[in-house]
N, C-alpha and C positions, 0 to 999 in steps of 0.2 A: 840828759841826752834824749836828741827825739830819735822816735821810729825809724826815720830814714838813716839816721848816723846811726842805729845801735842794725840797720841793715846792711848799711855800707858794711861796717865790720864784720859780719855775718858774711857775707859775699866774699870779702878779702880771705876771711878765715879757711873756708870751705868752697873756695873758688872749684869751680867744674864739676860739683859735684848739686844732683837733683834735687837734693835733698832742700838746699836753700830756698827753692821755687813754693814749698811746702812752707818750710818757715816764715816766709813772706807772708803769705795769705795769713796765716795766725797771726802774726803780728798787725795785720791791716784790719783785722777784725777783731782785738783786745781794743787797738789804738781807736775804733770807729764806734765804741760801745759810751756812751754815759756811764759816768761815773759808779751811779750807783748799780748799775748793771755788772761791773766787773769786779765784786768782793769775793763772788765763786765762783769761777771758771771749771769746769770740771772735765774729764777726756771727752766725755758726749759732747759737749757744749762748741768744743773744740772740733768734737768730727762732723757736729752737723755743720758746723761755719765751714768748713771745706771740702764739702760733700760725700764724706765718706757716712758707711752705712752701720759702721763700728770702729769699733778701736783696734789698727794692726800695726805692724812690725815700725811702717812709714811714719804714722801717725806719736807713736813711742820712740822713735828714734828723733824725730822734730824737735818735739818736747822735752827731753835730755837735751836736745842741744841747747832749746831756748832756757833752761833751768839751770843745767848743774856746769855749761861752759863761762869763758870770762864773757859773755855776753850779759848773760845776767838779767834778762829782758821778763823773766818770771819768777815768784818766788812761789816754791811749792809747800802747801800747808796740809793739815789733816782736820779731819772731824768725827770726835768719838760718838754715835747716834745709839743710847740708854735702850735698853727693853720698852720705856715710856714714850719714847721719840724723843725726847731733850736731846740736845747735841752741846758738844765742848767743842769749842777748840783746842787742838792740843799745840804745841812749841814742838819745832823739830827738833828740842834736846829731846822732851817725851818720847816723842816717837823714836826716834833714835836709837835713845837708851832702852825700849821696850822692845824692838826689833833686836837688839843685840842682846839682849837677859831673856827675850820669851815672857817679859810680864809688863803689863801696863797698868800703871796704878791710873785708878780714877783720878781724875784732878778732883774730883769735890769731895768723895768720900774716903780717899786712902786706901781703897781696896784696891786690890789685883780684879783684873773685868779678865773673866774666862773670853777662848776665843776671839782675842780683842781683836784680829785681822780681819774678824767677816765683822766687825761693828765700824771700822775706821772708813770713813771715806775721803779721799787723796782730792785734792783742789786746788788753783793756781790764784795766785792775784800778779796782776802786775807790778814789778819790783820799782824803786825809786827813778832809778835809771828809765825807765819808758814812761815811768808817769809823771818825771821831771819834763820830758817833751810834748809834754797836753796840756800844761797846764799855761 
């Protein structure tokens, strides 16, 4: 599916409301990136492509849309960042299952990582669906 059909439906879906006008721009700006530019998209990366000065209410609400609706246009991921800097990726069972128990095992070591919410950071890549229409 390209950009413009995963916006047409975007449009249909959320007809009259502003919000779409936001989502547009993020999607014109994942779709306009090379390839290897788009494995981590992150809320910054996203607020500065649309000129915002941080991340608010508009900006989080876009990005639900573009993620968790049938649009489907992003897939959101995590990254565990060690006391060392090494980083994992984690699977959103991980995280999932760690947001709902309060404990997250390291993928490498089997330990539970204290405070594992201030080490995770959240990041988007483009799902099959938008990156079926670049290719």
């Amino acid at each position: 599916m390209s950009a413009k059909e995963i916006k047409a439906e975007l449009h249909e879906r959320w007809r009259g409301d502003s919000i779409t006008s936001l989502c547009d721009r993020i999607i014109d700006y994942a779709s306009s990136l090379p390839e290897n530019q788009v494995r981590m998209l992150t809320f910054r990366s996203f607020g500065d492509a649309v000129g915002k000065d941080g991340v608010d209410d508009e900006l989080l609400r876009a990005l639900t849309i573009l993620v968790s609706s049938r649009l489907a246009a992003f897939d959101a991921r995590a990254l565990l960042v060690d006391d060392d800097d090494s980083e994992h990726e984690l699977s959103a069972k991980e995280l999932e299952k760690a947001r709902a128990t309060g404990v997250l095992i390291h993928p490498e070591t089997g330990e539970a990582v204290p405070d594992f919410e201030s080490r995770v950071i959240p990041f988007f890549v483009p799902s099959a669906r938008l990156r079926a229409g670049n290719r």
